[in-house]
Structures are given as C-alpha cells and as structure tokens.
C-alpha positions as CSV (number, residue, x, y, z in Angstrom):
1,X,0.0,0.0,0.0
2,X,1.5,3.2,-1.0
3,X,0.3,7.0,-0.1
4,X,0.0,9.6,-1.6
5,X,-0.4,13.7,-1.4
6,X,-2.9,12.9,1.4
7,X,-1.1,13.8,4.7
8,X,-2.9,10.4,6.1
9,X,0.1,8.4,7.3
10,X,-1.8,7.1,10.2
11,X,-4.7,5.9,8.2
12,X,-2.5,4.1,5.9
13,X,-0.4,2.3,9.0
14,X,-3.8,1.2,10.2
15,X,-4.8,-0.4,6.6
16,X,-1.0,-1.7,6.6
17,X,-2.2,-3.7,10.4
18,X,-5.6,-4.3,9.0
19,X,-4.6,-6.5,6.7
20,X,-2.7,-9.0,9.2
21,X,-6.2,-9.7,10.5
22,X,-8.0,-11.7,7.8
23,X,-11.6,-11.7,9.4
24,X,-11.1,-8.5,10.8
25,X,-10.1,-7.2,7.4
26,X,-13.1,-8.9,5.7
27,X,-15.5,-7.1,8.2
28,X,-14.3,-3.9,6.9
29,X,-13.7,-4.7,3.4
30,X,-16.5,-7.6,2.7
31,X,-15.0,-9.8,0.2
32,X,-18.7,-10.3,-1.3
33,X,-17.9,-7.3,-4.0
34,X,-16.2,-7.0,-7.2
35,X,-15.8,-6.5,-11.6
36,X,-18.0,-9.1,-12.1
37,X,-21.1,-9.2,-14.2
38,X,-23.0,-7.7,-11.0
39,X,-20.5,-5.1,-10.7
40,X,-23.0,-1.9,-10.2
41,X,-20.0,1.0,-10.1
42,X,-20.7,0.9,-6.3
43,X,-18.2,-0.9,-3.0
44,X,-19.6,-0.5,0.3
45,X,-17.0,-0.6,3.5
46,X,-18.1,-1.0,7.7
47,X,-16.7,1.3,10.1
48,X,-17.3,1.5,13.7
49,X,-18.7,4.4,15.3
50,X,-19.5,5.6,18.7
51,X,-20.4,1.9,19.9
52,X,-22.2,1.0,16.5
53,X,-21.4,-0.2,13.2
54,X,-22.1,2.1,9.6
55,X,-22.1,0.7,6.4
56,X,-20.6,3.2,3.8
57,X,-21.4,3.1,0.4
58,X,-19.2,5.0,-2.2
59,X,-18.9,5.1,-5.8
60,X,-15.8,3.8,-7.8
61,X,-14.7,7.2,-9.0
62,X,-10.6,8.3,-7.2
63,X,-9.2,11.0,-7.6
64,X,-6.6,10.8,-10.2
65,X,-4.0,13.1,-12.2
66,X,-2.7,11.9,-15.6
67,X,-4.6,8.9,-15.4
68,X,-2.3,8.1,-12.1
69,X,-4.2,7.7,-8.7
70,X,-3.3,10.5,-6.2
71,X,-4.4,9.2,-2.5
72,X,-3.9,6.0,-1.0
73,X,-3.4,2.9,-3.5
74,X,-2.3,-0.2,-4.1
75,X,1.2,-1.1,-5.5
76,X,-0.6,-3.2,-8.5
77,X,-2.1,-1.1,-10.8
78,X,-5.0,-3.7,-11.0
79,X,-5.4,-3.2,-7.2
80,X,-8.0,-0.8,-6.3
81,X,-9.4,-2.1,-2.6
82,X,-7.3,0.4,-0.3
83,X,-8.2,3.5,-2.1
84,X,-12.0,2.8,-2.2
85,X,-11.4,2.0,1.4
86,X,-9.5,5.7,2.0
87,X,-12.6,7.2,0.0
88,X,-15.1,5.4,2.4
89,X,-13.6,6.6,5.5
90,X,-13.3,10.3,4.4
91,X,-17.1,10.0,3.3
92,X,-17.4,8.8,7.1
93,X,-15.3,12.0,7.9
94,X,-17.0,14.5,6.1
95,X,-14.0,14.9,3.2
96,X,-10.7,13.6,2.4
97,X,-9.9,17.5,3.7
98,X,-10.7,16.2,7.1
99,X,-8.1,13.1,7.1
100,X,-4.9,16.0,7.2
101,X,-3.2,14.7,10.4
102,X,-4.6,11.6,13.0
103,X,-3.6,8.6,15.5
104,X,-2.7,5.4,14.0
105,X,-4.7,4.3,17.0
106,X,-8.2,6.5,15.9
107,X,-8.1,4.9,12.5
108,X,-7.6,1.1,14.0
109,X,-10.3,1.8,16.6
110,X,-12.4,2.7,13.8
111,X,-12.1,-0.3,12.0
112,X,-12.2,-2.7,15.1
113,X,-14.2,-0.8,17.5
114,X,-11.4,-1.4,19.8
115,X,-10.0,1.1,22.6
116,X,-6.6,1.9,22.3
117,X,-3.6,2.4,24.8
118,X,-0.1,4.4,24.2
119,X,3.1,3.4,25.6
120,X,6.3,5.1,25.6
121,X,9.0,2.3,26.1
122,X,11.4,4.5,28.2
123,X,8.7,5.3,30.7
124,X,6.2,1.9,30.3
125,X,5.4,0.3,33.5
126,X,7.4,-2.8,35.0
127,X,4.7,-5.5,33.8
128,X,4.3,-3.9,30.2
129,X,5.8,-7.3,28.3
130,X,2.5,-8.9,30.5
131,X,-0.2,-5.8,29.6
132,X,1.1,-6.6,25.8
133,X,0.8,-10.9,26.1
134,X,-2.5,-10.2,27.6
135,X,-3.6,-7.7,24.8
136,X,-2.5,-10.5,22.3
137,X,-3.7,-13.3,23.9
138,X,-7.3,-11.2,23.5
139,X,-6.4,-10.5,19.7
140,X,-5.7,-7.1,20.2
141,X,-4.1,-5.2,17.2
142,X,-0.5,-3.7,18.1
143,X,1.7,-1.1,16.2
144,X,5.6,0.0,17.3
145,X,7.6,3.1,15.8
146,X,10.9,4.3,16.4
147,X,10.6,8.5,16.9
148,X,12.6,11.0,14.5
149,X,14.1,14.2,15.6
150,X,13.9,15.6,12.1
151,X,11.9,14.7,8.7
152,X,15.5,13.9,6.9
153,X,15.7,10.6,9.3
154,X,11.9,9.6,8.3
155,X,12.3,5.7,7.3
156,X,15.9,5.9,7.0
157,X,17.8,2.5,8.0
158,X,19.9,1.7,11.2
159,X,22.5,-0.5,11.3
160,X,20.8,-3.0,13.2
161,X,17.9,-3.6,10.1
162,X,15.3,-1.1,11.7
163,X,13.2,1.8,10.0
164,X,13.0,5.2,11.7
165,X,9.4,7.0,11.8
166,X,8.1,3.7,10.2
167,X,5.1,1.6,11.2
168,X,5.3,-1.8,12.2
169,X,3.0,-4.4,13.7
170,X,3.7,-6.4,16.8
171,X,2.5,-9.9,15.5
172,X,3.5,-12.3,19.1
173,X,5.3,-12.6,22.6
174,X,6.7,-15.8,23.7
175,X,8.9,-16.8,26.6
176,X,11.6,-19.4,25.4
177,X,14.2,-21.0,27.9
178,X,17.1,-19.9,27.3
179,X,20.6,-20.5,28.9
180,X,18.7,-21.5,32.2
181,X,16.5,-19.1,32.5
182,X,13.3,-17.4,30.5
183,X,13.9,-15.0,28.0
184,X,11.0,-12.7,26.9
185,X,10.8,-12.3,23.0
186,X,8.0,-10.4,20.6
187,X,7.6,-10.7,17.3
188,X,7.5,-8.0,14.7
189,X,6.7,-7.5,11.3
190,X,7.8,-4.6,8.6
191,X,4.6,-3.9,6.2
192,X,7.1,-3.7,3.5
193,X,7.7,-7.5,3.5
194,X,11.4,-6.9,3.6
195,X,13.9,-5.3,5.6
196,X,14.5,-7.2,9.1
197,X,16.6,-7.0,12.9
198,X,19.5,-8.1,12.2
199,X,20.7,-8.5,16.1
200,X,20.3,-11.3,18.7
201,X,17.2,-13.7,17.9
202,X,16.9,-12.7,14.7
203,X,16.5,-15.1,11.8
204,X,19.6,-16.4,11.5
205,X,20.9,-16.0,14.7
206,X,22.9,-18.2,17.2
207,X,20.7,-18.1,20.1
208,X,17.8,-20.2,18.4
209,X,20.5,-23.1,18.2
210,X,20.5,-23.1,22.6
211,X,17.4,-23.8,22.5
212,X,15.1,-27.1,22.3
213,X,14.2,-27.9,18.9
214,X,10.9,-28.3,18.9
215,X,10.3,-25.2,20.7
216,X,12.5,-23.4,17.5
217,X,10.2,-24.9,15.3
218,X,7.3,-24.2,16.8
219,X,7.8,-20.3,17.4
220,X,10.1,-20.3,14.1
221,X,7.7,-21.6,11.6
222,X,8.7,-20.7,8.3
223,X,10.2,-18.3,9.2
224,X,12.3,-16.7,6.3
225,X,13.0,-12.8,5.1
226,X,9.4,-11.6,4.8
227,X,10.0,-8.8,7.0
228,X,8.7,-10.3,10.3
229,X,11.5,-11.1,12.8
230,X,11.8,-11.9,16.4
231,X,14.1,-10.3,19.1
232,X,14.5,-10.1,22.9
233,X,12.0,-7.8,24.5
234,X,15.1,-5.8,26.3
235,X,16.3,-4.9,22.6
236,X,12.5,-4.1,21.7
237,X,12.5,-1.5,24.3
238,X,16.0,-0.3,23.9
239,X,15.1,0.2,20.2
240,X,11.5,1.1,19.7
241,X,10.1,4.0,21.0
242,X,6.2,4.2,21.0
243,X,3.9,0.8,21.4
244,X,-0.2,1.6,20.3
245,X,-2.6,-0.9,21.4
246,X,-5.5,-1.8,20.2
247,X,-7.8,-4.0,22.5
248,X,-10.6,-5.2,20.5
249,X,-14.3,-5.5,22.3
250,X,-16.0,-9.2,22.4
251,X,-18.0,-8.5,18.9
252,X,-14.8,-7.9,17.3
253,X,-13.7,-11.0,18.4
254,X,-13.7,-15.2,17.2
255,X,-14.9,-17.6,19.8
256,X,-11.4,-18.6,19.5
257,X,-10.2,-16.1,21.3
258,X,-8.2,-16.9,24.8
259,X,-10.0,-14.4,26.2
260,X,-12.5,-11.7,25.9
261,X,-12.8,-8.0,27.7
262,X,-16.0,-6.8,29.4
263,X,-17.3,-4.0,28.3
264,X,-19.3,-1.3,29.7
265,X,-20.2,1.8,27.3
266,X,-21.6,5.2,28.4
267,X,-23.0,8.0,26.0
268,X,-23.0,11.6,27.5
269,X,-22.4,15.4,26.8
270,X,-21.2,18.4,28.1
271,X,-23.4,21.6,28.0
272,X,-22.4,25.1,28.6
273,X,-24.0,26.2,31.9
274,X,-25.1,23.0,32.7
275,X,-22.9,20.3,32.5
276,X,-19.4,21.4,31.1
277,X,-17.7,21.8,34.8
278,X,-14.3,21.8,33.4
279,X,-11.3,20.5,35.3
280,X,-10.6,20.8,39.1
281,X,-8.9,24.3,38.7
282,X,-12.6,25.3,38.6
283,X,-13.5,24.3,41.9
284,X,-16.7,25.6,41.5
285,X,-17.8,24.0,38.5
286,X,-16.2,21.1,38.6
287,X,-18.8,19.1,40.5
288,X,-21.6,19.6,38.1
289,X,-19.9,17.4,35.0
290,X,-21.0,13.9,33.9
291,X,-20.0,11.6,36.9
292,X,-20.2,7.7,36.5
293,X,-20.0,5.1,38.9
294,X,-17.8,2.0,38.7
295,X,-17.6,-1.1,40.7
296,X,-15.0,-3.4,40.6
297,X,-15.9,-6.9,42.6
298,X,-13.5,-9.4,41.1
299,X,-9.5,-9.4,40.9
300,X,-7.8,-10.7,38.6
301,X,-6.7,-14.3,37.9
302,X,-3.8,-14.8,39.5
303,X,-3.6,-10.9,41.5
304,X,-5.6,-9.3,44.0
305,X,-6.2,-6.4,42.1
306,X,-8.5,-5.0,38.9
307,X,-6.8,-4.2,35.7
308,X,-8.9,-1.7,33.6
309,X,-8.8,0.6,31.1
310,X,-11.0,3.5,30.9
311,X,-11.5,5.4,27.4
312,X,-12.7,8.8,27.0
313,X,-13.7,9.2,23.3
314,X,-15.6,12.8,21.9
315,X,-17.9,12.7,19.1
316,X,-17.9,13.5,15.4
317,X,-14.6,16.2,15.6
318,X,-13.8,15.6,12.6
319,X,-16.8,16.2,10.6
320,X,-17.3,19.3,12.9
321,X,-13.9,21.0,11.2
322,X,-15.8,22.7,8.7
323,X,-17.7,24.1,11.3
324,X,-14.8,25.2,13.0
325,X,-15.2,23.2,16.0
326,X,-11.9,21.6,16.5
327,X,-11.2,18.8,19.3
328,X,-11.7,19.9,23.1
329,X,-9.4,19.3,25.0
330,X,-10.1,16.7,27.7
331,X,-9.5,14.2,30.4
332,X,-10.1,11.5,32.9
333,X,-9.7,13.3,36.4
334,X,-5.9,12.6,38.0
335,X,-4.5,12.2,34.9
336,X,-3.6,14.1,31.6
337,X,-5.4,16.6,29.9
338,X,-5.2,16.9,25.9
339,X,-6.7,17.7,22.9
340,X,-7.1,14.2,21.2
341,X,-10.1,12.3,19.6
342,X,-9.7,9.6,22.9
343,X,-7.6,9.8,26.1
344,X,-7.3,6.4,27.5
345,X,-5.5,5.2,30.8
346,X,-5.1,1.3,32.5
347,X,-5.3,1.3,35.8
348,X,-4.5,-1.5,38.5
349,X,-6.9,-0.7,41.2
350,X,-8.4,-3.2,44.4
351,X,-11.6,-4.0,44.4
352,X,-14.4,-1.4,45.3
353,X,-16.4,1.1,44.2
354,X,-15.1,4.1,41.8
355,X,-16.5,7.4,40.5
356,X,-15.6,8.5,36.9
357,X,-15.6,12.1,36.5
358,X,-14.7,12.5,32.7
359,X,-13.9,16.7,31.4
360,X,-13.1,19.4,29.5
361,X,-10.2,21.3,30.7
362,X,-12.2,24.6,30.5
363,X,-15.6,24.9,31.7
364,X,-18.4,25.8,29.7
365,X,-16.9,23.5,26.5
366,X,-19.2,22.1,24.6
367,X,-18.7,18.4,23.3
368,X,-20.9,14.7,22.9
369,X,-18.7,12.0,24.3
370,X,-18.7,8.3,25.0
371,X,-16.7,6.7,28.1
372,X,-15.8,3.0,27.8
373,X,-14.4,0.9,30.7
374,X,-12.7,-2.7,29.6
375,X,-12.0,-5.0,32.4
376,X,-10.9,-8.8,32.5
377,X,-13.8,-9.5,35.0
378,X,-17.0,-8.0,35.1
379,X,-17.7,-5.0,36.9
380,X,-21.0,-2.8,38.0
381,X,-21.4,0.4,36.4
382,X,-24.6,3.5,36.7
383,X,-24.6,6.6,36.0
384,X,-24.9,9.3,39.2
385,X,-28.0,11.9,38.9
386,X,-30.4,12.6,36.7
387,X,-33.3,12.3,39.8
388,X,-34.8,15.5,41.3
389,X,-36.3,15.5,45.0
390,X,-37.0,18.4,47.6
391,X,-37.7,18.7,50.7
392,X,-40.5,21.2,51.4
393,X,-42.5,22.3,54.2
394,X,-46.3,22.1,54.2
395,X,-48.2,25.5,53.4
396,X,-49.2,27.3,56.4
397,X,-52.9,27.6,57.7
398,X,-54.5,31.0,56.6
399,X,-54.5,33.1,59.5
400,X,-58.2,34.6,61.0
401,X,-58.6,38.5,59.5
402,X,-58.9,39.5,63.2
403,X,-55.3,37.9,63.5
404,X,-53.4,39.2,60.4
405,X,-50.7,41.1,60.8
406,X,-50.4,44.5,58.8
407,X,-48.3,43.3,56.2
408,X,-51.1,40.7,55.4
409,X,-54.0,43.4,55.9
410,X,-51.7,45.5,53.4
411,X,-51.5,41.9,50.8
412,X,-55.1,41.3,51.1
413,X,-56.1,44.7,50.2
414,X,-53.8,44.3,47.2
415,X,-55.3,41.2,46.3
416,X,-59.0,42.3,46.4
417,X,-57.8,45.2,44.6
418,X,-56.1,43.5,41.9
419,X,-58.6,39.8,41.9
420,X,-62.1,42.3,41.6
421,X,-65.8,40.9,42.2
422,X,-64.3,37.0,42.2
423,X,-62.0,37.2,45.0
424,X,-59.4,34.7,42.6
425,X,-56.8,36.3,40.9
426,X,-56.5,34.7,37.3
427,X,-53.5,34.9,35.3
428,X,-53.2,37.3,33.0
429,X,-54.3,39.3,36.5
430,X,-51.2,37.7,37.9
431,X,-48.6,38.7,34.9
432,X,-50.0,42.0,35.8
433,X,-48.9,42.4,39.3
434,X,-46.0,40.8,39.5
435,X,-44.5,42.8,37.0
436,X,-45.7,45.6,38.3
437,X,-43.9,44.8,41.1
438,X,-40.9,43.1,40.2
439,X,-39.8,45.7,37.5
440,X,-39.7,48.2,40.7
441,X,-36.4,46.0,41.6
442,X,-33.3,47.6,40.8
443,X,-31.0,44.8,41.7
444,X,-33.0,41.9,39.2
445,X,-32.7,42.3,35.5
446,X,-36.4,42.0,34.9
447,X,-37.7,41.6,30.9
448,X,-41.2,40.5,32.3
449,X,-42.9,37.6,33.1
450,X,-45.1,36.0,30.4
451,X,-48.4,34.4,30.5
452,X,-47.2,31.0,30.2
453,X,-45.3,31.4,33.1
454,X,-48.2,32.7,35.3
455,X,-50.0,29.5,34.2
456,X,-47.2,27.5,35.3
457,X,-47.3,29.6,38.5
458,X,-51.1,28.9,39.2
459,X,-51.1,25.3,38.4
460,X,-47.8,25.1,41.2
461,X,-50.5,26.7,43.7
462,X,-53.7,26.2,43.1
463,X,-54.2,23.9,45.6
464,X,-57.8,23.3,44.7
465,X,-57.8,23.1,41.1
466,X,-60.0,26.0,40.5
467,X,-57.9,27.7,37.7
468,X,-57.0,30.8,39.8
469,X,-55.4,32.0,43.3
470,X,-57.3,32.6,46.1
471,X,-56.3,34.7,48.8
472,X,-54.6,31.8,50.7
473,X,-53.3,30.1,47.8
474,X,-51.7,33.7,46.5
475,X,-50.3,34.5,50.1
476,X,-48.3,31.1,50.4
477,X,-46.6,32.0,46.9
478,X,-46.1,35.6,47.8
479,X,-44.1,34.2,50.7
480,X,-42.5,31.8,48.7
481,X,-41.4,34.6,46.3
482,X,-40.1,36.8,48.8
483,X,-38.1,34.0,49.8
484,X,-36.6,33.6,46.4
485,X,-36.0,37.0,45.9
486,X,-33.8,37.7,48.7
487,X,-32.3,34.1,48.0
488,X,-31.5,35.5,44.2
489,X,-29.9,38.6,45.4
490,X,-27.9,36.5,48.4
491,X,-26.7,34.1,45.7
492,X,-26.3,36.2,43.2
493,X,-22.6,36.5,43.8
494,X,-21.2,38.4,40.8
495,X,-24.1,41.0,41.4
496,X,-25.0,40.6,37.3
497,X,-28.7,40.6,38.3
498,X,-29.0,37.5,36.4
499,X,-28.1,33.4,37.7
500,X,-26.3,31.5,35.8
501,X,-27.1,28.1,36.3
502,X,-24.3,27.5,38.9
503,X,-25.3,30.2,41.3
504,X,-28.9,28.5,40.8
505,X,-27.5,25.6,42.2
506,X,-26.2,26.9,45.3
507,X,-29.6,29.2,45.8
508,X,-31.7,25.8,45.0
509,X,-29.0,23.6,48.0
510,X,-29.8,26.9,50.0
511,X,-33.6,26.4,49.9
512,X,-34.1,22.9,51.2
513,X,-34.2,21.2,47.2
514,X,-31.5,18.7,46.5
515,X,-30.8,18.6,43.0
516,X,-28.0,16.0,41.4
517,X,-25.9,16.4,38.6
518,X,-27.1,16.5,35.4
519,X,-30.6,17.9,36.5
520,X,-29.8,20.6,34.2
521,X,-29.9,20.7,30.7
C-alpha cells in the first residue's frame, strides 16, 4: 500500500495492520464485492462508530492526475481495494480534507471498535511485556515506531535492520528458555515484507541453536526474510520507541479467542451552563460534570487487584472542522489533559467502588462524548444523577382577618384590589402584578414575566384546582417569592442581576431542594 499527497500516514499504517487480520479485514472490506457481471460502479466498506457499526457506500470514481491515482493505493495497478477504502472513511469523515493529520490508534479503533492504549518504552510500567501478552492473547491489534528528531531521518535504516518513523506491527510474545533461564521475545513485522533485525534472535541468529528444537520450530515456523523477525523484548524497548494498542471488544472477536474483555459503554455530553464543569482548577464548577459510577468486585486471575482501562472518546470532531469546532481538550480526572479524539489510561486498582468524573479542561466547552471501561472480569457500572427530589415544608394555615398582621392586611387589600368581584386572581391578573412589582427591583434584570409562566405559577398553587389563586393560595406563593428574591440577590454573587445556572445551584442547596448532577440541561 502506497500514499500519496494525502497527509494520512496514520490511516494508511492502520490499513497496513488491518490487513494481518484476515476476518477482521473482511469485516471492513466484505469480500462479497467485485468487476464481475453484477459489478454496479458501487463498494460498500463497515466502520465502527460511537459503539455501533455504519455501512458506507461509495462510488468507484478516485481522484486521479494523468490517469495516475493520487491518495492511498495499491502497489498493482489492477489493485484498487485500499483507495476505495480511504474514499469510504473520508465520506465517514466529512472529506478527504478532514483526514490532514490523525492517530494510528483513531483509525484502528475505527475499523475494530477497539480502545486503544499508548506506551512510551522508556517510561512503560514494569509489567508492560505482561499488559502486551495479555492484549494478544485477547487478539488485540499492536503497532511499534521508532521516533525521529527531524523529517530527513523519516524511514531511514539503522545498522541494526530497523526503519526510523516507520510503522510496524507487533504480531507475538513468547517466553523461550534460554541459557537456564526465561527469556521474553516479541515478534514484529515490517509492512514492507522486507527489511528485518539483524541483532540477537533474529532469523539467523545463534541463540535459536540453545534452544530445544521443537520449541524453534514451533515459534520459528517458516520463518524466512518476509519482514517479520523476532528479538528479545530488552532490545524491543532499547530500540522502539512508542507501542499503540488496540484491545478489541468481544464482537470484534472469534470464539477462538483466549480471552475476551468486558465492556461497559456510556453515551453523554457536556453543555455550557449546565454540564461542562471543566477541570478541578474550577472548583466551583467542577462538581456539576457527567460523573459515573464504577464497581469493581473481582481481581484478577492470578492478582488481588483489577486491571482496567477507561476510554474517554468525543464525538464527530472531525466532521465538525468545517464548522470550526476543532477537538476539546479533555481528560479523565488525575491524569492528563489533551486535545485528542480519545484519552485512555489502564489502571490496577483493588476492588471497590469508583466514580468516573470525565472533562473538559475549561468549563463551559461544549462536546458529545462516550466513556468505555474494559475489564478482564465484570464489573458494576450506573450513571450518578439525573433524579430531582425536595424537601419542602407544608403550606401554612390562613391566618383569622382579626389575627393578620399589617403586612397581610396591606396583601389582602392588594389582592382584592387587583382579583375584583371574584376574589381569585387569574392569570393574566397575575402577569399584571407581579411585573408591576418586580420591575420596581433595581438589583433583578427583569424583561417580564409571560403568560405561560403565570400558568405555570397557578397550576404550582392552586391547591384546589379552580384555575386561579385565592387569597390563601396567592399568600403562600407571595411568601414563597419573597423568599426567592432575597435568596437571588444573596446568591447572586457576581451582582450581574442574572443566575447563571451555577449560582442556581447553590440558591436551589440553600432552599431545602437537592438537586444532582445532570438535572440541568
């Protein structure tokens, strides 16, 4: 596979791993399609996305100067499979525009619906030759690049047989004895078929003559210069620096897979003013984001604690460039923050009970996300919020006329005033006095009440369903609006004369109504 003027690199590593995975490959690219006599001028391509899978449809038209393709294709010029495929995804995408620049890692999710994992070699964890045989033992796709400090030293050659800035795919770990004692190796292969480690446990090398014979042969194979080679996992580290995993979810799997990951999946968003708390710099804020709960009650086989991963994926980013929305930058809270399509972290954790509080960095960033949480036993997970509950006190008993103190003799002339021969204030009556009254209130920015809302009002205290307020009924909510007027001003902290939905929070927690996150929307 060969690119072109596309800056797509990390697609075309992807298609380059894709292809080591016959049935995944033929999930993505059906084999049921081709020039025959039912050939319609159509190819049709499945892509996961956002826990579901599309099928695109494109036409055979590519993009072409002089007759020569442009984009992604094949090295035979009879070939046509991986630029139909390139052409699919960027329909996905929105336009081949939006492919400028990616993860190899995005691209293999997509065509998997895996959740991927990056590893820097020089600062990977103790057990990472274990993470990676578990992640192949689940059929997980895995990639391995060597960095370059300038473009001149892109896929140029060490001594040793290795590519610099080039893709490769991790294709098996084995533990061999070796000497008297266990040697970890992992097997790699170059996409280009060619070009192979020349150092210890190479091909050719001594060290496979040490050990048993049928062990060679068995990890050997047929082994030959094909561009996949096999050498100690110390060298692997020493040499490469970047691993990507890909850990597939059970329907991406065969039933003859060693084992399979549990999934959990949630879908939510985060709103300005409602939901977008942004990180824990914003103290304030921070409370009010999505939060998910996560219980872990098994260990692992073999451990007393939980290995999972968590994956924090937004939505659609790329099809929202032409918009001008470009990716948020977010995070799992207690780790790292950054503007990427998904931010995933494994973590080794004893069993209990978790919260998840997935963000934006600032608040008030607007984005659709899903979270994912892979785990090798099963584990509990709910979403917090989403229920409303108050406590409120019972309306008090009217009080005799003889009794009344002169602020209610002064309300219930108002009211007769104001309710005429009925004694019931109706209300378009009502829309009429409050914003009489509340317009007359320098420290609320007041745009009047409409009549909807006095419905709303009426129907909240009209205790006995007449339509309109009675005297008692308007006297409770004239108390109740007092209250919530001084509660407005008190809570009111930037002294805007407007709440923002914050600030409402607090006032609400101050008045005796409990409201969880998410409420708010």
């Amino acid at each position: 596979i060969c690119q072109g003027a596309l800056g797509d690199c990390w697609l075309l590593a992807a298609i380059a791993s894709l292809t080591l995975h016959k049935e995944t490959l033929t999930r993505v690219v059906p084999n049921d399609q081709g020039f025959d006599r039912s050939y319609a001028g159509i190819f049709h391509f499945q892509f996961w996305q956002h826990n579901r899978w599309l099928d695109v449809v494109v036409d055979d038209r590519l993009p072409a100067v002089r007759n020569r393709l442009v984009l992604v294709h094949s090295a035979s010029n009879n070939e046509f499979w991986s630029a139909l495929l390139e052409k699919a995804y960027a329909k996905l995408n929105g336009s081949y525009e939006s492919l400028k620049g990616g993860s190899t890692l995005e691209a293999m999710e997509d065509f998997t619906g895996g959740v991927g994992e990056t590893y820097e070699t020089k600062s990977a964890p103790t057990d990472l030759f274990n993470i990676m045989k578990k992640a192949y033992d689940r059929g997980s796709m895995m990639g391995c690049s060597i960095d370059i400090t300038s473009s001149a030293e892109s896929e140029a050659q060490t001594a040793s047989g290795l590519v610099k800035g080039h893709a490769y795919s991790i294709t098996g770990l084995e533990e061999v004895n070796y000497r008297g004692k266990k040697v970890k190796l992992i097997r790699i292969r170059n996409p280009w078929g060619q070009v192979e480690w020349n150092g210890a446990w190479s091909d050719e090398s001594r060290e496979w003559n040490v050990i048993d014979s049928s062990e060679k042969k068995r990890i050997l194979q047929n082994s030959m210069d094909d561009g996949e080679f096999w050498m100690e996992f110390e060298d692997f580290k020493a040499n490469y620096d970047k691993i990507e995993i890909c850990n597939l979810t059970p329907d991406s799997l065969t039933d003859d897979t060693k084992r399979k990951w549990e999934v959990n999946m949630f879908e939510g968003n985060w709103i300005r003013g409602s939901t977008a708390g942004g990180c824990r710099n914003f103290i304030d804020t921070f409370w009010t984001n999505p939060q998910f709960k996560l219980t872990l009650l098994h260990a692992d086989d073999n451990n007393d604690k939980c290995s999972v991963v968590i994956a924090l994926m937004q939505k659609n980013r790329r099809a929202l460039r032409k918009e001008g929305l470009d990716l948020q930058t977010i995070g799992i809270h207690c780790k790292t923050y950054i503007n990427v399509r998904e931010i995933s972290e494994r973590f080794t954790l004893p069993p209990g009970n978790y919260l998840l509080v997935p963000t934006t960095f600032q608040p008030h960033d607007e984005a659709d996300f899903i979270i994912r949480i892979f785990s090798e036993k099963a584990a509990g997970t709910m979403e917090m919020g989403n229920t409303v509950d108050a406590d409120l006190p019972d309306p008090p008993m009217p009080s005799l006329p003889e009794e009344e103190t002169d602020e209610e003799k002064g309300l219930r002339r108002m009211f007769e005033k104001i309710a005429g021969s009925d004694q019931a204030i109706s209300a378009r009556e009502l829309q009429q006095v409050l914003n009489g009254v509340l317009s007359r209130r320098r420290e609320i920015k007041f745009d009047g009440l409409s009549l909807n809302t006095c419905h709303s009002i009426i129907n909240l205290m009209d205790v006995d369903n007449s339509g309109q307020l009675e005297f008692q009924e308007f006297k409770v909510f004239w108390e109740k609006m007092k209250k919530w007027i001084m509660l407005f001003i008190s809570y009111d902290t930037d002294r805007s004369g407007k709440m923002s939905s914050y600030e409402l929070r607090i006032a609400l927690k101050a008045a005796g109504e409990r409201l969880q996150r998410g409420t708010w929307g």
